[in-house]
Backbone as CSV, one residue per row, in Angstrom:
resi,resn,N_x,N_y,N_z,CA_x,CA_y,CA_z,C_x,C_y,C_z
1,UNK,148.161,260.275,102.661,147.269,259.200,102.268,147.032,258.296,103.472
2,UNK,145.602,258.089,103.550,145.268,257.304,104.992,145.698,255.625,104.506
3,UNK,145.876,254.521,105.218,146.191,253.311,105.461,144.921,252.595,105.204
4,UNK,144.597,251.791,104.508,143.451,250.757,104.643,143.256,250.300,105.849
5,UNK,141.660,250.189,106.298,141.534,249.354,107.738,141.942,248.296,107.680
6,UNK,142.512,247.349,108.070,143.100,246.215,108.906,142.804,244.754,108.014
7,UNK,141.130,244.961,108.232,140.937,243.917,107.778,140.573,244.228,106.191
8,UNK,140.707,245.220,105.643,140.456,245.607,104.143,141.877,245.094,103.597
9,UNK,143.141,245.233,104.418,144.516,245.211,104.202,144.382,243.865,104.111
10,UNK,143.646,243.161,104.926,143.808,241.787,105.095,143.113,240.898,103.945
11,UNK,142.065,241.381,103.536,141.586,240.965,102.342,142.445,241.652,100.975
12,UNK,143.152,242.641,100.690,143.820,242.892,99.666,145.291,241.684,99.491
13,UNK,145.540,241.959,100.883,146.694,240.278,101.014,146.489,239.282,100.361
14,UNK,145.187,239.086,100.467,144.526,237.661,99.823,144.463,237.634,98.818
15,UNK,143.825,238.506,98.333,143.300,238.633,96.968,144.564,238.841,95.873
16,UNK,145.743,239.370,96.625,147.199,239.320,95.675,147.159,238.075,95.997
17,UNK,148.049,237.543,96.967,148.118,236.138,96.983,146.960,234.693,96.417
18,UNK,145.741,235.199,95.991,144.702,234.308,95.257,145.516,234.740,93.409
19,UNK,145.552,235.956,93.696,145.988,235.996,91.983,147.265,235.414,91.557
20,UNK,148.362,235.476,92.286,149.617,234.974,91.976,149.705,233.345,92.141
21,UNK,148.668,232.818,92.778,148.578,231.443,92.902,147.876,230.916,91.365
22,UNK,146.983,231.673,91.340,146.320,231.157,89.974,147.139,231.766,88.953
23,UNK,147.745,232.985,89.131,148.974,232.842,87.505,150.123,231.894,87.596
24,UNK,150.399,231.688,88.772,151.317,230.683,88.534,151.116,228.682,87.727
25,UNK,149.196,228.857,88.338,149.212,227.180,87.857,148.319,227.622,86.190
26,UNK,148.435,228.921,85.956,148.040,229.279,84.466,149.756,229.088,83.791
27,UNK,150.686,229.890,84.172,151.951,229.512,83.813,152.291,228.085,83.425
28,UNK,152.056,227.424,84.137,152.453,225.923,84.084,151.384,224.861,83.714
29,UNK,150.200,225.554,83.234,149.419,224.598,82.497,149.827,224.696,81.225
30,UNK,149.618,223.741,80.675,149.621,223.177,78.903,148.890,224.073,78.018
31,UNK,148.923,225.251,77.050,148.557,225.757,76.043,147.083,225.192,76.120
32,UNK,146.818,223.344,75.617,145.409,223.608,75.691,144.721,223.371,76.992
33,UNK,145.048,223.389,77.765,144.633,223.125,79.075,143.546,224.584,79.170
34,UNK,144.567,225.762,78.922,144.881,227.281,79.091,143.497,227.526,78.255
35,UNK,143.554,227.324,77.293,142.540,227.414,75.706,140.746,226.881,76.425
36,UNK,141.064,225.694,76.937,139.759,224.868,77.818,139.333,225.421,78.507
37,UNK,140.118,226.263,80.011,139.788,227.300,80.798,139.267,228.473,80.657
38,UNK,139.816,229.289,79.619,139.502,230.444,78.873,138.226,229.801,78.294
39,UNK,137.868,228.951,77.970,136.851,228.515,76.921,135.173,228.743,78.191
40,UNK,135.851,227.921,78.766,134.560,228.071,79.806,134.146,228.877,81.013
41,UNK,135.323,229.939,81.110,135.205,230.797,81.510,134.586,232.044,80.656
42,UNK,134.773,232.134,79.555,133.748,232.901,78.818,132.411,232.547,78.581
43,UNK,132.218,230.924,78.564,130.746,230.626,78.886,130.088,230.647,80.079
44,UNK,130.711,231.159,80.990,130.438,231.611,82.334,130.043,232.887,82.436
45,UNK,130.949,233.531,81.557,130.750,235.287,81.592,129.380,235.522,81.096
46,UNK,129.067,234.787,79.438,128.352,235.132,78.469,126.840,234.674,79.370
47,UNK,126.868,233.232,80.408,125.392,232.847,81.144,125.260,234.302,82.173
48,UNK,126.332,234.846,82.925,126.301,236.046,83.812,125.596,236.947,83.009
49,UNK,125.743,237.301,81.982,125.576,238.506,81.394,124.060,238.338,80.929
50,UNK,123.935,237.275,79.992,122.610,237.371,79.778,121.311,236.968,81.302
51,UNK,121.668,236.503,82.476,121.077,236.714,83.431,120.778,237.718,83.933
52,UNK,121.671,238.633,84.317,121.603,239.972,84.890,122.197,241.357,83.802
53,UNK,121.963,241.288,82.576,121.966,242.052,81.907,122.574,243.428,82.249
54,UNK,124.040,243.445,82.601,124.974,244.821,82.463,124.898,245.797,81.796
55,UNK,124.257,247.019,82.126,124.699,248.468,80.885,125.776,248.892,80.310
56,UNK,126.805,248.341,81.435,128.067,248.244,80.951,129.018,247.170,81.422
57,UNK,129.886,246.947,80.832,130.903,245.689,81.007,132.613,245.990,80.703
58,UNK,133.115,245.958,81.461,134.533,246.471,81.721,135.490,245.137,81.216
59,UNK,136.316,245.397,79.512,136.780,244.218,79.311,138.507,244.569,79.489
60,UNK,138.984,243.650,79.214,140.507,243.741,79.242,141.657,242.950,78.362
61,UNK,142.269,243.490,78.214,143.724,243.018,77.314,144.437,241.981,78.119
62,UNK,144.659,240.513,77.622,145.157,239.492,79.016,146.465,239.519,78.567
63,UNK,147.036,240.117,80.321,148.656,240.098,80.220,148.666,239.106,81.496
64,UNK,150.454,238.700,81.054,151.032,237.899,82.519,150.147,236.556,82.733
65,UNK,149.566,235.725,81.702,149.070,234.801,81.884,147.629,234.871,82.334
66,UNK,146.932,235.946,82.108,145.487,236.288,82.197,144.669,235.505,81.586
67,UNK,143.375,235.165,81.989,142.476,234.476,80.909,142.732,234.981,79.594
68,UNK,142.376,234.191,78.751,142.234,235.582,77.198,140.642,234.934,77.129
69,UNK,139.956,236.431,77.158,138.214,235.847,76.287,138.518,236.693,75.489
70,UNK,139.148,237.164,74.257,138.831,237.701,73.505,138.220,237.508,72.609
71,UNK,137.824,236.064,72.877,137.223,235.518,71.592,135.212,235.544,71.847
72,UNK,135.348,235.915,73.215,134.079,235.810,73.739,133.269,237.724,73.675
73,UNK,134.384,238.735,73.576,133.861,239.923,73.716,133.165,239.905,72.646
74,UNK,132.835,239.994,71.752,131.743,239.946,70.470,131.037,239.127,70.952
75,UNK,130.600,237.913,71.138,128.976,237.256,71.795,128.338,237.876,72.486
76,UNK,129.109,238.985,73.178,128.514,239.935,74.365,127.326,240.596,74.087
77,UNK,127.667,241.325,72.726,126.961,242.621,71.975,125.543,241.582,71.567
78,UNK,125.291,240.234,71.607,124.686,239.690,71.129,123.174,239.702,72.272
């Protein structure tokens, strides 16, 4: 298996270290803090979507302190 170029390595660095920074201040926010975020982050998704209209949309099960939109995947179909 070949090695990522350098600076691809260097952006995967980041991008772990961007995620573990933001699960950690998801960890330690307040339930509704968590609920508020998730909230408007699905109204973020739902303005994306109806702008540029996806054929398909790749959703997910939130583990480890993940957003949860589950409450937003049904507005989608809309």
């Amino acid at each position: 298996m070949t090695q990522p170029h350098t600076s691809a390595n260097g952006a995967l660095q980041t991008r772990r270290a961007l995620r573990k920074t933001l699960l950690d201040l998801r960890s330690n926010a307040s339930e509704n803090t968590r609920q508020q975020w998730d909230h408007r982050i699905g109204q973020q998704l739902l303005a994306w979507c109806q702008q540029h209209r996806p054929a398909s949309l790749g959703l997910f099960w939130p583990i480890q302190n993940e957003p949860d939109l589950r409450d937003t995947y049904p507005l989608l179909q809309q």
